[in-house]
Each structure stands twice: as structure tokens, then as C-alpha cells.
N, CA, C and O atoms as a printed pandas DataFrame, in Angstrom:
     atom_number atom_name residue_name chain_id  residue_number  x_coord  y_coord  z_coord
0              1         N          UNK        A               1   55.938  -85.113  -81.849
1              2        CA          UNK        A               1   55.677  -86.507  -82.114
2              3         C          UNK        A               1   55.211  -86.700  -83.558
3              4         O          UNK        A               1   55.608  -87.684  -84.182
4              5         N          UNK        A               2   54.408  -85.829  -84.105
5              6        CA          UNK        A               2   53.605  -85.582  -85.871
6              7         C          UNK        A               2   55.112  -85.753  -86.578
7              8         O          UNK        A               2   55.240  -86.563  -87.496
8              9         N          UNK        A               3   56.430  -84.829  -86.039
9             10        CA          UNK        A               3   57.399  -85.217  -87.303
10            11         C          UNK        A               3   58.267  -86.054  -87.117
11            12         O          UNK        A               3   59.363  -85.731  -87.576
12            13         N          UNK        A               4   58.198  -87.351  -86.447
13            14        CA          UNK        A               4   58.694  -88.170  -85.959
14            15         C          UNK        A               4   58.553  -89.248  -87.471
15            16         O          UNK        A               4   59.597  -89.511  -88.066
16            17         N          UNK        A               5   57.372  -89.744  -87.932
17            18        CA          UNK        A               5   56.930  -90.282  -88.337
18            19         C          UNK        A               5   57.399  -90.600  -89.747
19            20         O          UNK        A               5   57.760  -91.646  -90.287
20            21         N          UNK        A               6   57.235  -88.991  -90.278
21            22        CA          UNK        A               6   57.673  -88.607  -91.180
22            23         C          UNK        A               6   59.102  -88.677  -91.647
23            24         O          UNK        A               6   59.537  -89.369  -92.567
24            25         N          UNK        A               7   59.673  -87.962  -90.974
25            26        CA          UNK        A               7   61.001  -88.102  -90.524
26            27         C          UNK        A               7   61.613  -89.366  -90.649
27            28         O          UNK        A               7   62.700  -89.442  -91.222
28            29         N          UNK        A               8   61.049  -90.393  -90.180
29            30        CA          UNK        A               8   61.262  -92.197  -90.533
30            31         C          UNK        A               8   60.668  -92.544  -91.885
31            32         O          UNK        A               8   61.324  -93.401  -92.476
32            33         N          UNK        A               9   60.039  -92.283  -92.261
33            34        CA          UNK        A               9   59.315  -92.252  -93.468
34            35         C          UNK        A               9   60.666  -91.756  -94.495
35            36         O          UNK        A               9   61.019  -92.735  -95.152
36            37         N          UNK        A              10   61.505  -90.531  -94.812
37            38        CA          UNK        A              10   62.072  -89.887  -95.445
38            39         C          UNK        A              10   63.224  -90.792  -95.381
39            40         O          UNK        A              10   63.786  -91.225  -96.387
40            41         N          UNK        A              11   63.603  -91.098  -94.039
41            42        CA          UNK        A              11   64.539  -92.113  -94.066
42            43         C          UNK        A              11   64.861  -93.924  -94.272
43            44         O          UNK        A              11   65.950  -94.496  -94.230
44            45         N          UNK        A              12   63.825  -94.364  -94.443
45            46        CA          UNK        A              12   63.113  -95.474  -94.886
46            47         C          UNK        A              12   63.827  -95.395  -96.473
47            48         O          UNK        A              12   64.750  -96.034  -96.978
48            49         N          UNK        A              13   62.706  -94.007  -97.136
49            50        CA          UNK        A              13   63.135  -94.312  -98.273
50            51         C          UNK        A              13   64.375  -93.898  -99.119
51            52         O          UNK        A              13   64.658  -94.027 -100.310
52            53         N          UNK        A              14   64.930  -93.418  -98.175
53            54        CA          UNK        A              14   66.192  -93.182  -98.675
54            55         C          UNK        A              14   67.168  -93.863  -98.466
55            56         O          UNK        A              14   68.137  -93.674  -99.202
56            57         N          UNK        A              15   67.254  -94.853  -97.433
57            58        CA          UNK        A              15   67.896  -96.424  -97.342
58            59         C          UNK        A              15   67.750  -97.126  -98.421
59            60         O          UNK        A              15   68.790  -97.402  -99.019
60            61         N          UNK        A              16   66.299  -97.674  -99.050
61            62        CA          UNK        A              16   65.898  -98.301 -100.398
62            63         C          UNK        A              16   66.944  -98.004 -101.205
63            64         O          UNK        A              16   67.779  -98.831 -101.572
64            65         N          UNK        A              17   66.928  -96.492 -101.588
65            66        CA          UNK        A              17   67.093  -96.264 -102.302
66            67         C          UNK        A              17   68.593  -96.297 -103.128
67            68         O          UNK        A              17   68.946  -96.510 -104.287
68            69         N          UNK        A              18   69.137  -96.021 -102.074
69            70        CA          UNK        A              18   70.674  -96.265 -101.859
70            71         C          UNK        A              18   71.570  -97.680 -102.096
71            72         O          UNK        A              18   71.711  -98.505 -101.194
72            73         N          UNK        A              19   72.230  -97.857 -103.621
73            74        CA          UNK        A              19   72.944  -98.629 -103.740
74            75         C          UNK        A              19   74.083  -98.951 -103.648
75            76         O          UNK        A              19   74.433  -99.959 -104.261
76            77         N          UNK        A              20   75.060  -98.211 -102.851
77            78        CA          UNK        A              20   76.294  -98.697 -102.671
78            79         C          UNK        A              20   76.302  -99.688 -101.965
79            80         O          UNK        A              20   77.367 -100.226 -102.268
80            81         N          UNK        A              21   75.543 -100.653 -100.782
81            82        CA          UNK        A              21   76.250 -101.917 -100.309
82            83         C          UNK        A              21   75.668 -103.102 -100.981
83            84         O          UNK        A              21   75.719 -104.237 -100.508
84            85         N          UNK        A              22   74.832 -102.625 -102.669
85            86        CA          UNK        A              22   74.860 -103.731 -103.288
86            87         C          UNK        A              22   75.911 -104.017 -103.918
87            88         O          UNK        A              22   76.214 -105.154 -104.281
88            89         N          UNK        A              23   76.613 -102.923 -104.118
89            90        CA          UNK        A              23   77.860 -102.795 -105.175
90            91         C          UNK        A              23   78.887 -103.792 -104.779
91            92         O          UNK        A              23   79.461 -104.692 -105.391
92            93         N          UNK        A              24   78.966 -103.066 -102.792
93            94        CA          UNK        A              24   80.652 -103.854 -102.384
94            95         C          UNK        A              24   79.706 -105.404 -102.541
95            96         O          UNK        A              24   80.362 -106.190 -103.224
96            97         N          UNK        A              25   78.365 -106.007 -102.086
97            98        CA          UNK        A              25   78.285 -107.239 -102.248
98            99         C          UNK        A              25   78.599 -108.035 -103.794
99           100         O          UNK        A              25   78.670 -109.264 -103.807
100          101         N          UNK        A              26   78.775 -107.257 -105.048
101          102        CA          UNK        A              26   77.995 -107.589 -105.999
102          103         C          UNK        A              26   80.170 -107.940 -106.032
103          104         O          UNK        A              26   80.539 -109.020 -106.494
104          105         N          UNK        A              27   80.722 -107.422 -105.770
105          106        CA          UNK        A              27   82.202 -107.376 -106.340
106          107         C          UNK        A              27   82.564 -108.514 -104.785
107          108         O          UNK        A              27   83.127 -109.500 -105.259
108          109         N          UNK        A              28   82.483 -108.631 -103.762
109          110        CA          UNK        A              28   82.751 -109.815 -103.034
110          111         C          UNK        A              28   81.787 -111.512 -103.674
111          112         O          UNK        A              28   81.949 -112.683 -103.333
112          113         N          UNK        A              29   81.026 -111.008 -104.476
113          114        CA          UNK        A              29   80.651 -112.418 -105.029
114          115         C          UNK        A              29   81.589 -113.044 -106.202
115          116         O          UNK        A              29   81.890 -114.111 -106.738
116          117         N          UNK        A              30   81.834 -111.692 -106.231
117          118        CA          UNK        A              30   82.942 -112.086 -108.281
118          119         C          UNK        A              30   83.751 -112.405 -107.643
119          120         O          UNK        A              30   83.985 -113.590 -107.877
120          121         N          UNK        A              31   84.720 -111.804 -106.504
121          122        CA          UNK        A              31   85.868 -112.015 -105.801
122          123         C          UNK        A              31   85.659 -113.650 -105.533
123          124         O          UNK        A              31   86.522 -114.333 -106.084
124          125         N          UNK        A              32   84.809 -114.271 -104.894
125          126        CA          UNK        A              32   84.689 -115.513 -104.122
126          127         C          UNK        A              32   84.946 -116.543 -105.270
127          128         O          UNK        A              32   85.780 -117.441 -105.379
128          129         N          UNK        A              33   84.066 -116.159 -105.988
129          130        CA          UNK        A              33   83.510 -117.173 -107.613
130          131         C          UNK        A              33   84.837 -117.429 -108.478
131          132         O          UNK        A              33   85.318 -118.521 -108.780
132          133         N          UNK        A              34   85.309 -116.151 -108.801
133          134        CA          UNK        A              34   87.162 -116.167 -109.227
134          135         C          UNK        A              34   87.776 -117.077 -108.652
135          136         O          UNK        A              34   88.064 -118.110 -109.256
136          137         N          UNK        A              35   88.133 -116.854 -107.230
137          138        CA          UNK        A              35   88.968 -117.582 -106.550
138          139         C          UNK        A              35   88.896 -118.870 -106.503
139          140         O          UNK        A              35   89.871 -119.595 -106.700
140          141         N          UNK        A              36   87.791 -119.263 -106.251
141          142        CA          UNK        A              36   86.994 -120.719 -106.192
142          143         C          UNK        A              36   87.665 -121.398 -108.037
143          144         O          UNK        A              36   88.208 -122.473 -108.288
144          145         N          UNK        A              37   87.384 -120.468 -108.795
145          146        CA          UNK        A              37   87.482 -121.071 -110.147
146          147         C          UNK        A              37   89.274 -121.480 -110.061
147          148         O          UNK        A              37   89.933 -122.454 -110.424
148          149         N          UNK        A              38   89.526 -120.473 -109.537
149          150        CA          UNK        A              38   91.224 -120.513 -109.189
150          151         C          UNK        A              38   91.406 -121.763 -109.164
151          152         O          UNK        A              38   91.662 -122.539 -110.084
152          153         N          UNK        A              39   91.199 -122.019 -107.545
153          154        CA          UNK        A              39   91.848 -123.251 -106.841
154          155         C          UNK        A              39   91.695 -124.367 -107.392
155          156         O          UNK        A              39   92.498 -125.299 -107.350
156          157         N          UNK        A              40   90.253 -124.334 -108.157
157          158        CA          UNK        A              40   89.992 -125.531 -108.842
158          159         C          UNK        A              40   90.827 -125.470 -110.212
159          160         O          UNK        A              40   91.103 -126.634 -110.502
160          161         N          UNK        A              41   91.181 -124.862 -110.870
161          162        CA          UNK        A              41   91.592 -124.970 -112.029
162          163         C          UNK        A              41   93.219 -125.301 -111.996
163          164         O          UNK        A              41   93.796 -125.826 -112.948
164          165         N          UNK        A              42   93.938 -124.876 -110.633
165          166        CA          UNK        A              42   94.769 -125.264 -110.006
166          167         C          UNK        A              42   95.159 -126.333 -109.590
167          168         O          UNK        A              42   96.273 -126.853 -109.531
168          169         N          UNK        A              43   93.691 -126.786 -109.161
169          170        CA          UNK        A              43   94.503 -128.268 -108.584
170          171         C          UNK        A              43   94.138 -129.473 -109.469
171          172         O          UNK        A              43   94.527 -130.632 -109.326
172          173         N          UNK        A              44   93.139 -128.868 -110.614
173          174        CA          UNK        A              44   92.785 -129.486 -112.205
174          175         C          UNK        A              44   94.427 -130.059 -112.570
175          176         O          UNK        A              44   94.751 -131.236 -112.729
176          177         N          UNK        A              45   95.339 -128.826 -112.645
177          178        CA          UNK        A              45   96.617 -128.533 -112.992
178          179         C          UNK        A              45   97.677 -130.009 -112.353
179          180         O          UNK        A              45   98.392 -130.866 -112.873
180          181         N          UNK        A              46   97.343 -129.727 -111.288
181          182        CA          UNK        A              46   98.374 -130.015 -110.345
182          183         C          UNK        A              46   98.546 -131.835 -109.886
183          184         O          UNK        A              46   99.336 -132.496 -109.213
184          185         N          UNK        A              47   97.190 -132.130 -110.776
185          186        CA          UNK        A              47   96.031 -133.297 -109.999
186          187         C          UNK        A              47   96.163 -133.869 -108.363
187          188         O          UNK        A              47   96.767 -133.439 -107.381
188          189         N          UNK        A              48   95.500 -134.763 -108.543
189          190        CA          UNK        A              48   95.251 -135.143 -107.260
190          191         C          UNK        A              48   95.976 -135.492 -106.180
191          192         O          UNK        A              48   95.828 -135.175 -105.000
192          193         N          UNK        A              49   97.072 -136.433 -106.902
193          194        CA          UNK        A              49   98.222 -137.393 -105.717
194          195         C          UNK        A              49   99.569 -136.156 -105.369
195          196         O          UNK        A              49  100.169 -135.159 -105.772
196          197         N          UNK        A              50   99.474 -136.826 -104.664
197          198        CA          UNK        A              50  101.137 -135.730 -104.216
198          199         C          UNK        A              50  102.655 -136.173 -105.008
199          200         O          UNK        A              50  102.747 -136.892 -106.003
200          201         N          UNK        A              51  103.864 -135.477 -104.205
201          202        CA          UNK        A              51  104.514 -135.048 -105.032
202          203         C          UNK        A              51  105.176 -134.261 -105.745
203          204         O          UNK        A              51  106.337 -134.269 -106.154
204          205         N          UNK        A              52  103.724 -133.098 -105.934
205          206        CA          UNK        A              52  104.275 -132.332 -106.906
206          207         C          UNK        A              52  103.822 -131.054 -105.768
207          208         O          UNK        A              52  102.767 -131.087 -105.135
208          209         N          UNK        A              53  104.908 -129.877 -105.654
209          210        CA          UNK        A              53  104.830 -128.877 -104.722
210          211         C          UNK        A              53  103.261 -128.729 -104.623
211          212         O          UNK        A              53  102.716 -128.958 -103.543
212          213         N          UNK        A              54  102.548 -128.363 -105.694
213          214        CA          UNK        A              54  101.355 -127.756 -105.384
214          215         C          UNK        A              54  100.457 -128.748 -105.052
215          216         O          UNK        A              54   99.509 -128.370 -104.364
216          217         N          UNK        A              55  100.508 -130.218 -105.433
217          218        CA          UNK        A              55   99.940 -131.147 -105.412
218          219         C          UNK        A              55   99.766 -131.386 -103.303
219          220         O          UNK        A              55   98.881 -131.718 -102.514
220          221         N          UNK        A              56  101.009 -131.023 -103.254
221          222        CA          UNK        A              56  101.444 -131.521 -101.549
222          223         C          UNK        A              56  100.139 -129.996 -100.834
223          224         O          UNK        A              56   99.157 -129.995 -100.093
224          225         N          UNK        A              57  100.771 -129.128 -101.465
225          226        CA          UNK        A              57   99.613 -127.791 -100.155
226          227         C          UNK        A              57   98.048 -128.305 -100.698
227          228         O          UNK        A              57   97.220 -127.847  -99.911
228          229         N          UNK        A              58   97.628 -128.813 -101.389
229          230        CA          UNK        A              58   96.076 -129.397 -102.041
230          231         C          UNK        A              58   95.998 -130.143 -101.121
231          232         O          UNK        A              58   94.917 -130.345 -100.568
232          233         N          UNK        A              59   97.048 -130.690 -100.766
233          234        CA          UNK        A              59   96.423 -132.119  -99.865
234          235         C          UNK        A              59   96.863 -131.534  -98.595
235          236         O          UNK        A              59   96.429 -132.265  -97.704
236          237         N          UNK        A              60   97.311 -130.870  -98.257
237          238        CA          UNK        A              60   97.622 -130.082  -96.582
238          239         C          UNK        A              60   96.767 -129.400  -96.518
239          240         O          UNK        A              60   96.453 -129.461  -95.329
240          241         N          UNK        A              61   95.836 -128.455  -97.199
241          242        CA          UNK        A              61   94.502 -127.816  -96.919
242          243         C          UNK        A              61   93.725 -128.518  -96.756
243          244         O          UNK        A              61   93.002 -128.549  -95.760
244          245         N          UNK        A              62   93.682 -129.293  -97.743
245          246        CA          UNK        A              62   92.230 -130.076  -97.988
246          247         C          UNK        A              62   92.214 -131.303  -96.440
247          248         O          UNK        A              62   91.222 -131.809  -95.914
248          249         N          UNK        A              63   93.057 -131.401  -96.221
249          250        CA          UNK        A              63   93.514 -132.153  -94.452
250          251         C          UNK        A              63   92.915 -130.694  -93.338
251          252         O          UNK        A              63   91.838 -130.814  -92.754
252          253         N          UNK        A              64   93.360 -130.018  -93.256
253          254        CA          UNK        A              64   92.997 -128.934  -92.694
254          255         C          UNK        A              64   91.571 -128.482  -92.516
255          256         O          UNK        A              64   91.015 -128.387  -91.422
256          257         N          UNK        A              65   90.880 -128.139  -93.997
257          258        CA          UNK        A              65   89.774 -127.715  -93.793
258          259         C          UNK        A              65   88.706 -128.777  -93.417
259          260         O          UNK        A              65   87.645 -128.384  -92.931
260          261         N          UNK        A              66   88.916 -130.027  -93.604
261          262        CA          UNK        A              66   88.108 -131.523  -93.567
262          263         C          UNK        A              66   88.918 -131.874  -91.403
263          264         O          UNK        A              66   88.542 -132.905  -90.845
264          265         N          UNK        A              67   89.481 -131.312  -90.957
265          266        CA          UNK        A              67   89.729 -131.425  -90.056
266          267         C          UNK        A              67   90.330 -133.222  -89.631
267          268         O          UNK        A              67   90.388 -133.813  -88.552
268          269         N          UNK        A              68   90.651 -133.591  -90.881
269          270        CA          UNK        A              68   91.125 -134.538  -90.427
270          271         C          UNK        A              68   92.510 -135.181  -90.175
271          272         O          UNK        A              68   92.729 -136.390  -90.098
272          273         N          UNK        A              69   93.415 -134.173  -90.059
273          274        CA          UNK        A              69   94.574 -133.769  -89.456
274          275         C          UNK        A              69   94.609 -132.471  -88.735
275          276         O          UNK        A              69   93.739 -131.602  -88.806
276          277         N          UNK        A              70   95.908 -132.416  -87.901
277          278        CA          UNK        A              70   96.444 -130.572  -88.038
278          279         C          UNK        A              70   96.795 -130.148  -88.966
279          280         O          UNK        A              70   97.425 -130.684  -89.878
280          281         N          UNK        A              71   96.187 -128.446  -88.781
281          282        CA          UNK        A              71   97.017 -127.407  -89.702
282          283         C          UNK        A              71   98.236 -126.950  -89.273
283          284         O          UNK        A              71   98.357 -126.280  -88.247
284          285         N          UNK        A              72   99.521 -127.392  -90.276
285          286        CA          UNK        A              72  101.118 -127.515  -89.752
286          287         C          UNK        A              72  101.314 -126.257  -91.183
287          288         O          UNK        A              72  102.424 -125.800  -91.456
């Protein structure tokens, strides 16, 4: 039971210590932030009204994710 304790103790700090699942978080934030800059700079591009191919899927997502149609 005495090296039980310890034993959690050693492993405690060696969890801390350990940075690889800041890493994969630190590269899924750049990933998100990119993309995001994407779409927007995309549909900056594309503007608002339809029409124009990309203009039309802007406004079929943006229906989609706002749930105020189906996703077709």
C-alpha cells in the first residue's frame, strides 16, 4: 500500500510533464482559424447574393447550418 502512493505521485508528474497533446491541440486551432479565414475570405470574394457558383453553395450552407431549410 506505501508504494502505491508514490507510484501515483511519479505518474502525476509525468503526465504534467508531457507535451505532445498540447501540440496536436495547438495545430487543430491553426487548422480551425485558417479555415474560418478561408471561407470568409471566400465568400468576401464571391459576395453575398447568388448567382455566382460559389455565391449559390454560401447560401446552401449558410440555409443548412441556420437550419432554416434542408440540407439538399
Amino acid at each position: 500500500m506505501n508504494k502505491i502512493a508514490p507510484q501515483f505521485g511519479n505518474s502525476l508528474q509525468s503526465f504534467v510533464r508531457d507535451e505532445e497533446g498540447a501540440q496536436i491541440v495547438e495545430y487543430g486551432l491553426i487548422i480551425a482559424v485558417v479555415s474560418i479565414a478561408l471561407v470568409l475570405a471566400l465568400k468576401g470574394l464571391a459576395g453575398t447574393g447568388t448567382g455566382t457558383p460559389f455565391g449559390d453553395f454560401i447560401a446552401r450552407v449558410t440555409k443548412c447550418l441556420t437550419g432554416t431549410a434542408t440540407c439538399t
